[in-house]
C-alpha positions as CSV (number, residue, x, y, z in Angstrom):
1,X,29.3,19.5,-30.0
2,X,28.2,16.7,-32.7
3,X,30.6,14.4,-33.6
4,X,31.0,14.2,-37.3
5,X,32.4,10.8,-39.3
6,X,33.7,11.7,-43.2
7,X,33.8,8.5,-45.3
8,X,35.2,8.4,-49.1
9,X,36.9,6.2,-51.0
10,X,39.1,9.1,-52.2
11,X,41.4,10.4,-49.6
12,X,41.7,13.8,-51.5
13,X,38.0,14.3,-50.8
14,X,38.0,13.5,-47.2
15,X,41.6,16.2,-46.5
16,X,39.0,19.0,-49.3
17,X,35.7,18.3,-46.5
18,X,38.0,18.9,-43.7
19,X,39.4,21.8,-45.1
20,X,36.2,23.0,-46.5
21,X,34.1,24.5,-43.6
22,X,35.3,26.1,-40.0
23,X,33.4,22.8,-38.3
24,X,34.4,24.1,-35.1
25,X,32.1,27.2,-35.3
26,X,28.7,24.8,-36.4
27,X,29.3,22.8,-33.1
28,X,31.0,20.0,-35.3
29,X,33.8,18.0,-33.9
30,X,35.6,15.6,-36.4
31,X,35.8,12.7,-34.7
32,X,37.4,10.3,-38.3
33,X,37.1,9.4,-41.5
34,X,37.4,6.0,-43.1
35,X,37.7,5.2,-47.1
36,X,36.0,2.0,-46.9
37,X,32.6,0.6,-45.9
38,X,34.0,-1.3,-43.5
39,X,36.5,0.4,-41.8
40,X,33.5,3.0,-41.6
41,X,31.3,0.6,-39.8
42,X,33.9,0.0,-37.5
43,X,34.7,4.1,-36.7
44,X,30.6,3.8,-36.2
45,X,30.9,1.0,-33.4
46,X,33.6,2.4,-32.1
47,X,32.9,6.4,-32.1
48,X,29.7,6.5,-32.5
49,X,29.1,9.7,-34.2
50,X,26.0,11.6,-34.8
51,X,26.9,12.3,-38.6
52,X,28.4,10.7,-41.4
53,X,29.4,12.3,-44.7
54,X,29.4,8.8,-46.9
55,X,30.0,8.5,-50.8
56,X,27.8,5.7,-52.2
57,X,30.5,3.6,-54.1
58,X,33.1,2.9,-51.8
59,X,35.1,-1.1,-51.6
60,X,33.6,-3.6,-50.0
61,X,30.7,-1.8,-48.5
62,X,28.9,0.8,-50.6
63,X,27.3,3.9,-48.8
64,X,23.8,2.7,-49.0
65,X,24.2,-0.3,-47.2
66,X,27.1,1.2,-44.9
67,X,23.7,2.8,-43.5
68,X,21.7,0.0,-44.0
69,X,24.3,-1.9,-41.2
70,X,24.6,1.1,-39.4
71,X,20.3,1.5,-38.6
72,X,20.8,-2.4,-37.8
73,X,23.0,-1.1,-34.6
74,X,20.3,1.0,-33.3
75,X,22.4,3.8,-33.3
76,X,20.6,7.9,-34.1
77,X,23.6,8.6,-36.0
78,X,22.2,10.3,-39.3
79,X,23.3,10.2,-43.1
80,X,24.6,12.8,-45.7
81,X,25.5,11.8,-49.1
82,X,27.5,12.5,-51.6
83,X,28.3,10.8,-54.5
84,X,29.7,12.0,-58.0
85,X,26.7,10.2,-59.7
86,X,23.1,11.6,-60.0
87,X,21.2,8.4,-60.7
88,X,17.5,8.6,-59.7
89,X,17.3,4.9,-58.2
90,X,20.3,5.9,-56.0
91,X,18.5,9.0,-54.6
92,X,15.7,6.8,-54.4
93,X,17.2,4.1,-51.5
94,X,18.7,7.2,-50.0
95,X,15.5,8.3,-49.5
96,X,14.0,5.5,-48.0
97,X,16.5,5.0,-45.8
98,X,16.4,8.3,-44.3
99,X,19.5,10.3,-45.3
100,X,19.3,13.8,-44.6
101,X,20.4,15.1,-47.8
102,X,21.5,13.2,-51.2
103,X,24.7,16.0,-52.6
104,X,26.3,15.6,-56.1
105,X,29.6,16.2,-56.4
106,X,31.6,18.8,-56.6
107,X,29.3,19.9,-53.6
108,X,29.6,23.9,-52.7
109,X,30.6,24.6,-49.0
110,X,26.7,26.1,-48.6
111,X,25.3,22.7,-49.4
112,X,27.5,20.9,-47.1
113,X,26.7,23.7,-44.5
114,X,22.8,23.3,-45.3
115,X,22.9,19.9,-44.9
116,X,24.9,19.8,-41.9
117,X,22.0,22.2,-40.4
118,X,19.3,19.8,-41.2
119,X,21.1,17.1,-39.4
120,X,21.7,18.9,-36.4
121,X,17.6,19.8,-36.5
122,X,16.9,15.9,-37.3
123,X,19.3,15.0,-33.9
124,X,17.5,17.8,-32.0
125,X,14.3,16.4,-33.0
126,X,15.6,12.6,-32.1
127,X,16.4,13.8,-28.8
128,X,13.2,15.6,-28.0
129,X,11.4,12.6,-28.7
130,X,13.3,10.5,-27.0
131,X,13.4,12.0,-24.0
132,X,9.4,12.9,-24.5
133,X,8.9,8.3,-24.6
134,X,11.1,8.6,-22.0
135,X,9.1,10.9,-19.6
136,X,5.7,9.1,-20.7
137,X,6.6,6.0,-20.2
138,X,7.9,7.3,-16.8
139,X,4.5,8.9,-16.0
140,X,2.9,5.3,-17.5
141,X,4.6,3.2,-15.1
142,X,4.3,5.4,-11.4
143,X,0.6,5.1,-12.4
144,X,0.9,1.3,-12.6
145,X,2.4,1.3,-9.2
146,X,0.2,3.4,-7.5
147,X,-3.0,1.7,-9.2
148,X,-1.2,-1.5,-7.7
149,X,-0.4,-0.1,-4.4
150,X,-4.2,0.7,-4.3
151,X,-5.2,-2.7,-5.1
152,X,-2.8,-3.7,-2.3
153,X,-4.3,-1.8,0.5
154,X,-7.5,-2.0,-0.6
155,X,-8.0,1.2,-1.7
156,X,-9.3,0.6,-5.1
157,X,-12.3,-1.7,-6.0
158,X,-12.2,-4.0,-9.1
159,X,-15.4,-3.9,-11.5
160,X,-16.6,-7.8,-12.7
161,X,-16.2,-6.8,-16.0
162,X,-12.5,-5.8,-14.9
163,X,-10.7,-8.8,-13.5
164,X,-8.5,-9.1,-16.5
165,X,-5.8,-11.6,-16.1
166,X,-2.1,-10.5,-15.7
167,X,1.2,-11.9,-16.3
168,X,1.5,-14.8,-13.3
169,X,2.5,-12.4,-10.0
170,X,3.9,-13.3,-6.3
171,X,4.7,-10.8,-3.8
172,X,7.8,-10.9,-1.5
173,X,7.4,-9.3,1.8
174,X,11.1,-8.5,3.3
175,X,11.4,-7.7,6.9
176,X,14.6,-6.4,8.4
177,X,15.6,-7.0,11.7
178,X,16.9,-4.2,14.2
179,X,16.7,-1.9,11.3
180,X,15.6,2.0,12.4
181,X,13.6,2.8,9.8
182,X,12.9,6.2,11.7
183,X,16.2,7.4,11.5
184,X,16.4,10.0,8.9
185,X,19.5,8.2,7.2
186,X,17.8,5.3,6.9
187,X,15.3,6.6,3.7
188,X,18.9,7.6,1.6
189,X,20.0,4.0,2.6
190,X,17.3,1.9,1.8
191,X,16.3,3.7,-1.5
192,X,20.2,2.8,-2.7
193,X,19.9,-0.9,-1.8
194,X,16.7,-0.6,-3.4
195,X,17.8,0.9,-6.7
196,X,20.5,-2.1,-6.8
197,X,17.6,-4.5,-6.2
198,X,16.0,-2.9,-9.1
199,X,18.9,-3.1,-11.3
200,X,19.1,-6.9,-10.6
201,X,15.9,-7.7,-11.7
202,X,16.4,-5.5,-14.6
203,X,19.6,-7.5,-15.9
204,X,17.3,-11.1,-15.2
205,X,14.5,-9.4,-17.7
206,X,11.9,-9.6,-14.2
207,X,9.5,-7.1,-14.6
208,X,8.7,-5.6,-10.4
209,X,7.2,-2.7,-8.6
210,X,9.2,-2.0,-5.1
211,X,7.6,-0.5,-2.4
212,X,8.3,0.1,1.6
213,X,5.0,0.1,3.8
214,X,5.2,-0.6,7.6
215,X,8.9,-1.2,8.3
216,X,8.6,-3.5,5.3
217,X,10.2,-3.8,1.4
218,X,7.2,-5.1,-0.6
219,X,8.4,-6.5,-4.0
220,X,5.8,-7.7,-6.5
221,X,7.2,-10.0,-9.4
222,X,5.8,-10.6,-12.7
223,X,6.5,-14.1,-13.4
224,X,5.4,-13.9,-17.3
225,X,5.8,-17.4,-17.8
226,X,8.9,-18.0,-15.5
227,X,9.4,-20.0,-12.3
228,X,11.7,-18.4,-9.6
229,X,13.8,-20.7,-8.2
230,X,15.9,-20.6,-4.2
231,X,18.3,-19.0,-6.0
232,X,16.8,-15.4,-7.0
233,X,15.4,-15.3,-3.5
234,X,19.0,-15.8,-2.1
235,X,20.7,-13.6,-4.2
236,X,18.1,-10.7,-3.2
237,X,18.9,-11.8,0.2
238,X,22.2,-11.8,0.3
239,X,22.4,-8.1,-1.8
240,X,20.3,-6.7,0.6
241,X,22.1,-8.0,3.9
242,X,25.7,-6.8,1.7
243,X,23.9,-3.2,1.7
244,X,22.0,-2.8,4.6
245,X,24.7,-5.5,7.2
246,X,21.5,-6.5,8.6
247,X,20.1,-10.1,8.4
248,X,16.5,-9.7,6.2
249,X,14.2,-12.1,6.4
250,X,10.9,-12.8,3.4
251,X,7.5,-14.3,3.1
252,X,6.6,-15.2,0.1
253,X,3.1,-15.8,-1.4
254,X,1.5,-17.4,-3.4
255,X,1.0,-17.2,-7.2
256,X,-1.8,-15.7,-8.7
257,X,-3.5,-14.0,-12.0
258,X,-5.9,-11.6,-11.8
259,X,-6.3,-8.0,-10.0
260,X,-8.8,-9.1,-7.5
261,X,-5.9,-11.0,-6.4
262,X,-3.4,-8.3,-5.4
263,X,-4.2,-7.7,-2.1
264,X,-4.8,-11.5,-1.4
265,X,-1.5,-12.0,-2.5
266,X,0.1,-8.7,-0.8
267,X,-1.5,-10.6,2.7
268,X,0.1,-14.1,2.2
269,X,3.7,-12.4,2.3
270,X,2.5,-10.0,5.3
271,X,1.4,-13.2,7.0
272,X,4.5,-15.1,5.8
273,X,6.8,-12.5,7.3
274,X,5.4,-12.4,10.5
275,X,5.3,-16.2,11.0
276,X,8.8,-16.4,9.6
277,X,9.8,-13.4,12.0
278,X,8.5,-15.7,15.3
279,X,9.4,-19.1,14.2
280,X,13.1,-16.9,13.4
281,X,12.8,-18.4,9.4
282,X,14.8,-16.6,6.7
283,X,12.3,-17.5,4.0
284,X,8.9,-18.1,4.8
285,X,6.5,-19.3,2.1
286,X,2.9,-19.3,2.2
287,X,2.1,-22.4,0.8
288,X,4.3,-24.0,3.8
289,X,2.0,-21.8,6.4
290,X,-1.3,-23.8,4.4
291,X,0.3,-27.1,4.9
292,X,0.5,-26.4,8.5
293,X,-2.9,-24.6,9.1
294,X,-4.6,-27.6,7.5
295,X,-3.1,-30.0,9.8
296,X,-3.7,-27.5,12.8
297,X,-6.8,-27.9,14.9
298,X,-8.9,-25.1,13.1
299,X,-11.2,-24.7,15.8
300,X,-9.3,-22.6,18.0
301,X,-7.7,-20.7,15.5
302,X,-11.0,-19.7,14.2
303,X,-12.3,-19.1,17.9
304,X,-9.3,-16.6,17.9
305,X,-9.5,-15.1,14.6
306,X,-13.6,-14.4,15.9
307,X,-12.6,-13.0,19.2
308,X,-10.7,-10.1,17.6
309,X,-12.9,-9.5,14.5
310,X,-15.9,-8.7,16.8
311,X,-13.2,-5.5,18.4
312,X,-16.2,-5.2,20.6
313,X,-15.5,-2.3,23.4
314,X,-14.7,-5.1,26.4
315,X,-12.1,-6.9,24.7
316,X,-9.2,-5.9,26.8
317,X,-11.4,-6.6,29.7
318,X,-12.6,-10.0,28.3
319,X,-8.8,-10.9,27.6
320,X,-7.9,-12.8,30.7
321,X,-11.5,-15.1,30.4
322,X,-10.5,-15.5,26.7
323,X,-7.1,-17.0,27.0
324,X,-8.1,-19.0,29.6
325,X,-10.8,-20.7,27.4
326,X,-8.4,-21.0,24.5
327,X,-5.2,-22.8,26.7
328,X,-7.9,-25.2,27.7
329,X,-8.7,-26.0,24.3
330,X,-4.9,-26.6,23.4
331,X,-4.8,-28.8,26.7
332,X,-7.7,-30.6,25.4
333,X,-6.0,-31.1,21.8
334,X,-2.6,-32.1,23.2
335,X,-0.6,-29.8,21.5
336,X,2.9,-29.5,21.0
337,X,5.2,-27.1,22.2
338,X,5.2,-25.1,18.3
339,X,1.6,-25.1,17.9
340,X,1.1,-24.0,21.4
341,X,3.7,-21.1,20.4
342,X,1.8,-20.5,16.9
343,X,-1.3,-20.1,18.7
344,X,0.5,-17.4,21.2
345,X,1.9,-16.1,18.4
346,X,-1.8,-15.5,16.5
347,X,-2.7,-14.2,19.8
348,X,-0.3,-11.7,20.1
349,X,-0.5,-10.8,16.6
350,X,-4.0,-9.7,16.6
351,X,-3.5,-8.1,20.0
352,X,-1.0,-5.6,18.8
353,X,-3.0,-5.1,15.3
354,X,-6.4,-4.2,17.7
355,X,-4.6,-2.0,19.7
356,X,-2.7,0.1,17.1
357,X,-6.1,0.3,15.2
358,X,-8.0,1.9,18.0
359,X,-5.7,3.2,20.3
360,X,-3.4,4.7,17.9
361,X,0.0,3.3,19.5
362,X,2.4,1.9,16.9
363,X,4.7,-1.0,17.6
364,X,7.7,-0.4,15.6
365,X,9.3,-3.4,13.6
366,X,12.2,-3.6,15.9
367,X,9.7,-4.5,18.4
368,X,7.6,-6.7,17.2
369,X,11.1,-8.9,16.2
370,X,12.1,-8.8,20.6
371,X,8.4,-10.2,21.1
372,X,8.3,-12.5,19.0
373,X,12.0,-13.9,19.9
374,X,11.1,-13.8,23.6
375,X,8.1,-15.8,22.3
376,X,10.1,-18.5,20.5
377,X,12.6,-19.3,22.9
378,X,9.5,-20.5,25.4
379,X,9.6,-24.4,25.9
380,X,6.3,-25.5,27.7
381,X,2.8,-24.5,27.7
382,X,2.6,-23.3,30.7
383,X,5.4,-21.0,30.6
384,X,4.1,-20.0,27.2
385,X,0.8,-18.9,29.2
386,X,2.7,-16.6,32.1
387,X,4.3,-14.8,29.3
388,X,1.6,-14.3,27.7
389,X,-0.6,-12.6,30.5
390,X,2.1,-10.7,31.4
391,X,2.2,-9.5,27.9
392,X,-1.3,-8.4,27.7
393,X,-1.2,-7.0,31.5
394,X,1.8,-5.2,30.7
395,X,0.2,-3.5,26.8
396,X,-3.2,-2.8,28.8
397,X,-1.3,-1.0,31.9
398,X,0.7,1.1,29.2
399,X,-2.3,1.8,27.2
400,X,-4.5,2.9,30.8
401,X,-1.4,5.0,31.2
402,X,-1.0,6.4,27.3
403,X,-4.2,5.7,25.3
404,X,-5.2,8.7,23.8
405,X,-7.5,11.2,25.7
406,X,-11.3,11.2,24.4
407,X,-11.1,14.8,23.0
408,X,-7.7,13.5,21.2
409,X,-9.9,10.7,19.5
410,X,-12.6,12.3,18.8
411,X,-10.2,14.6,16.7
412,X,-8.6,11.6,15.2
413,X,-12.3,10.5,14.3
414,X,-13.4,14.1,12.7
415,X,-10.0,14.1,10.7
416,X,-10.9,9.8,9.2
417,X,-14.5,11.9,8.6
418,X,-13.1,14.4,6.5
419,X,-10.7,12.3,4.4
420,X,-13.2,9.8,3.7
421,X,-15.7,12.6,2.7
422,X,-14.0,15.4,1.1
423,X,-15.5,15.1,-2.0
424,X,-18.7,16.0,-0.5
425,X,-19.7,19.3,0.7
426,X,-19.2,19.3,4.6
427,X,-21.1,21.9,7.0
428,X,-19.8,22.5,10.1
429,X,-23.5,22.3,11.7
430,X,-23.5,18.3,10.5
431,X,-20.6,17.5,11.6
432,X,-22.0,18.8,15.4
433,X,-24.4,16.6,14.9
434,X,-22.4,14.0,13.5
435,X,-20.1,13.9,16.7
436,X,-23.1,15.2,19.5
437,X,-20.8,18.3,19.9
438,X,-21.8,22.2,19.6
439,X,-20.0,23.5,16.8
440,X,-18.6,26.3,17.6
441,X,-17.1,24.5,20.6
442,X,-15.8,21.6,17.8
443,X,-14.5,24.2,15.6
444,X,-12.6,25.6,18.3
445,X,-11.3,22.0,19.9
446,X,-10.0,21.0,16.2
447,X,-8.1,24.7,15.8
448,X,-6.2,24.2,19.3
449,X,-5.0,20.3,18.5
450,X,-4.9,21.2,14.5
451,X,-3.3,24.5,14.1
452,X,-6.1,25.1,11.7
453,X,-9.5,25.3,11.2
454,X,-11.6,22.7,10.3
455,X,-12.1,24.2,6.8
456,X,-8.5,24.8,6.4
457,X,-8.0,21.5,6.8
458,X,-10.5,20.4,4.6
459,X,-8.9,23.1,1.9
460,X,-6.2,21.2,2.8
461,X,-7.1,17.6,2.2
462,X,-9.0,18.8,-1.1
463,X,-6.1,20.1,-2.8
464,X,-3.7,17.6,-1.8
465,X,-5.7,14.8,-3.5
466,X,-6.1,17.2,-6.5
467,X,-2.3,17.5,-6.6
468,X,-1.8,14.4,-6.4
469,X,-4.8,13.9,-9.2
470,X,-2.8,16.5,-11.4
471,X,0.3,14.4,-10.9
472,X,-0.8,10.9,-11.7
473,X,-4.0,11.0,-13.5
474,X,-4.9,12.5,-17.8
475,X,-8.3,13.9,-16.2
476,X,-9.0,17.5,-17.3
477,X,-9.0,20.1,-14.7
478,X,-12.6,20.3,-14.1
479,X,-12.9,16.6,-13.7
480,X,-10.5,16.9,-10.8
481,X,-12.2,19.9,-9.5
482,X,-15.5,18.0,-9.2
483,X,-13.7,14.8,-7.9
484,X,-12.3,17.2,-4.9
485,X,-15.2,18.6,-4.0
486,X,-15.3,21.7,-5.7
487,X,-18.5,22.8,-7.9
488,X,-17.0,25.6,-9.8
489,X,-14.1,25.5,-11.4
490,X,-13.1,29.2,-11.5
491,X,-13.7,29.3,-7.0
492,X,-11.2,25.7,-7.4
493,X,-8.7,27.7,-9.1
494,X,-8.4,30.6,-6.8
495,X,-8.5,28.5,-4.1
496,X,-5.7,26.5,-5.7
497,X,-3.5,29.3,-6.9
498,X,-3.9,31.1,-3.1
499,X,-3.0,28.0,-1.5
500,X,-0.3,26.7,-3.9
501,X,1.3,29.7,-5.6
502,X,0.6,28.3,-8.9
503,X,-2.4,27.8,-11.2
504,X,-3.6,23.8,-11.3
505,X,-2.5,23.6,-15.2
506,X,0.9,24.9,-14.5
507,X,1.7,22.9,-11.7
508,X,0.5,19.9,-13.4
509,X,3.0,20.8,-16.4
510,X,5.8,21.0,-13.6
511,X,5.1,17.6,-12.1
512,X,3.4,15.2,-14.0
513,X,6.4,13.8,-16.8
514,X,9.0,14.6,-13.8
């Protein structure tokens, strides 16, 4: 039903327009009528109705400008007129401010019918296109986030020419501790607190994209000209523990102005957290971490950061000869009890980063939160050391015990091969060569630890980047095709329709404004 609003001067007129037509049956509902201009604008505020019947010369607000107030509101309520007079310049404002229809008195219950048609069309039309800015801007902003997201991880590289400057952006890394983010409640949970978080910085005018990547909420601001001050961060704090009755804790980074910059930025609040995790800090800035680091004996964190960048194949054997080398050097340099712990702490950082990289064991959150408490509760150096090698003898008996098999990595290998080369043909002979392996016998180790072939699982990879090509990206279909891997467009879509159930240009119409 549209909600109709009759406004004239005459009260006869308004009881005749009532009368006049069966509203009811045109999906009109008569929602009042006013006989001045400004008890009109008031029904308008108040009612808000998607049509107004308005005579022009009315007291103390003539028609005309009644919708000259009313387009001031913002409001997609449309105009008839009617109006005893005829006069051109009249029909001319009407005109150029939009009114459906301009109707001269007496008006015949066709007219009013006919015009009340063409304002139901105009609203129809309103709608459509609102909803249409709606969806594309929508569409606009997931591709902003996932074009950020890939600046974050690295994913995307950033041409010279390219390194446009943005509005002034920090990232806020929040960690929260104890939480199981592997419970299947957990998603429903999180995404609510999330959508409040969102609706915070909405109300403060803070433009933000939110995302959760390992156990963590990643939030990247948009200063645009603004400082934050303790108190944003607190109240984002304190909404989340309110939501999620768990105690979060946030590294914050730096602020920075170009692209190239993301993923710098994205790092200083990783980095934050985690220090603020050990040291048990509810906000962590990185700035703070630089102060500290510069009046830290560099040396040995550098030795560190070198001993783990080389991941040669003896580093868990060349542990114990390592550390030994390293607590020598923090004897040497006198250091106190918390740098002693920090350098533990970079230690077992980049222990458990090596050995989820190439062993394919994941510490969860919740436990990197109990090894780093254990590790900030130590007081001297020495007992800093014992817990320490019984930390890394403890991780290297479990992985002896539970690293994967060599069949099981070499699977994990042929699977980083194929999503790193899908857009290039692959032929099972290469990859025998590729991995020193007969390949039948490959083809037939992938199937029993896969559940599918090799090339179904390169179909596989192929058309879930094209989906997800056909979701977030304008490129025509044969652009994505060529992108994936295929050559001919006609074999992609076949291929695509088998595997899918739908054709590529009907399941991009499905997804992409959703």
């Amino acid at each position: 039903m549209y909600k109709l609003l009759i406004v004239d001067d005459e009260k006869i007129v308004i009881e005749g327009l009532k009368s006049a037509v069966n509203w009811q049956e045109h999906q009109i509902e008569i929602v009042g009528s006013a006989t001045d201009g400004e008890e009109a604008l008031k029904e308008i505020m108040n009612k808000k109705p998607d049509i107004v019947l308005v005579d022009i010369r009315m007291p103390k607000l003539n028609g005309l400008d009644l919708i000259k107030e009313t387009k001031a509101l913002n409001l997609d309520t449309v105009f008839i007129i009617i109006s005893g007079y005829s006069q051109f310049d009249y029909a001319k404002r009407a005109i150029q401010l939009e009114a459906i229809d301009y109707l001269v008195k007496p008006i015949e219950v066709e007219e009013i019918v006919h015009s009340i048609k063409n304002a139901m069309l105009k609203l129809e039309k309103i709608k459509n296109e609102k909803q249409a800015t709606e969806r594309i801007n929508e569409y606009q902003i997931a591709l902003e986030e996932k074009r950020v997201l890939d600046y974050m991880l690295g994913q995307r590289l950033v041409a010279p020419e390219k390194e446009q400057k943005l509005h002034r952006f920090s990232f806020f890394n929040i960690g929260l501790k104890g939480f199981a983010w592997e419970n299947s409640n957990a998603t429903v949970k999180i995404q609510a607190s999330l959508d409040r978080v969102k609706s915070l910085l909405k109300d403060r005018k803070i433009d933000s994209f939110i995302y959760t990547i390992d156990s963590e909420i990643v939030i990247m601001f948009s200063h645009a000209g603004l400082e934050f001050g303790d108190d944003l961060v607190q109240d984002l704090l304190s909404l989340i523990d309110h939501d999620m009755k768990i105690r979060p804790m946030v590294g914050i980074s730096n602020i920075y102005e170009t692209i190239p910059e993301i993923k710098k930025a994205y790092n200083e609040a990783k980095e934050a957290l985690k220090n603020g995790i050990f040291s048990n800090q509810l906000i962590t800035y990185y700035k703070e971490l630089e102060v500290f680091n510069h009046s830290f004996d560099n040396r040995i964190i550098e030795k560190i950061d070198s001993f783990f960048n080389e991941k040669g194949p003896d580093l868990l054997s060349g542990m114990n000869l390592f550390m030994d080398k390293v607590f020598l050097d923090c004897q040497k340099s006198s250091l106190p009890p918390e740098k002693s712990k920090f350098v533990c702490f970079k230690i077992v950082n980049h222990f458990l980063e090596y050995i989820e990289s190439e062993y394919e064991v994941k510490k969860s959150g919740g436990g990197r939160y109990i090894v780093y408490q254990e590790l900030n509760q130590l007081q001297s150096l020495e007992e800093i050391r014992v817990w320490l090698e019984q930390f890394i003898e403890q991780s290297t008996a479990f992985l002896n015990e539970n690293h994967v098999s060599y069949n099981e990595k070499l699977i994990i290998d042929i699977k980083s091969f194929i999503h790193a080369n899908y857009k290039e043909p692959i032929v099972l002979d290469d990859l025998g060569r590729l991995f020193h392996k007969n390949p039948a016998y490959l083809c037939s180790l992938f199937s029993k630890a896969v559940g599918n072939t090799i090339f179904e699982y390169i179909t596989k990879v192929r058309l879930n980047n094209a989906k997800k090509l056909l979701r977030t990206t304008n490129l025509k279909i044969f652009e994505i095709c060529k992108q994936v891997g295929y050559e001919n467009q006609k074999y992609f879509n076949q291929v695509f329709k088998k595997n899918i159930g739908t054709t590529p240009g009907l399941y991009r119409s499905q997804h992409i404004l959703k």
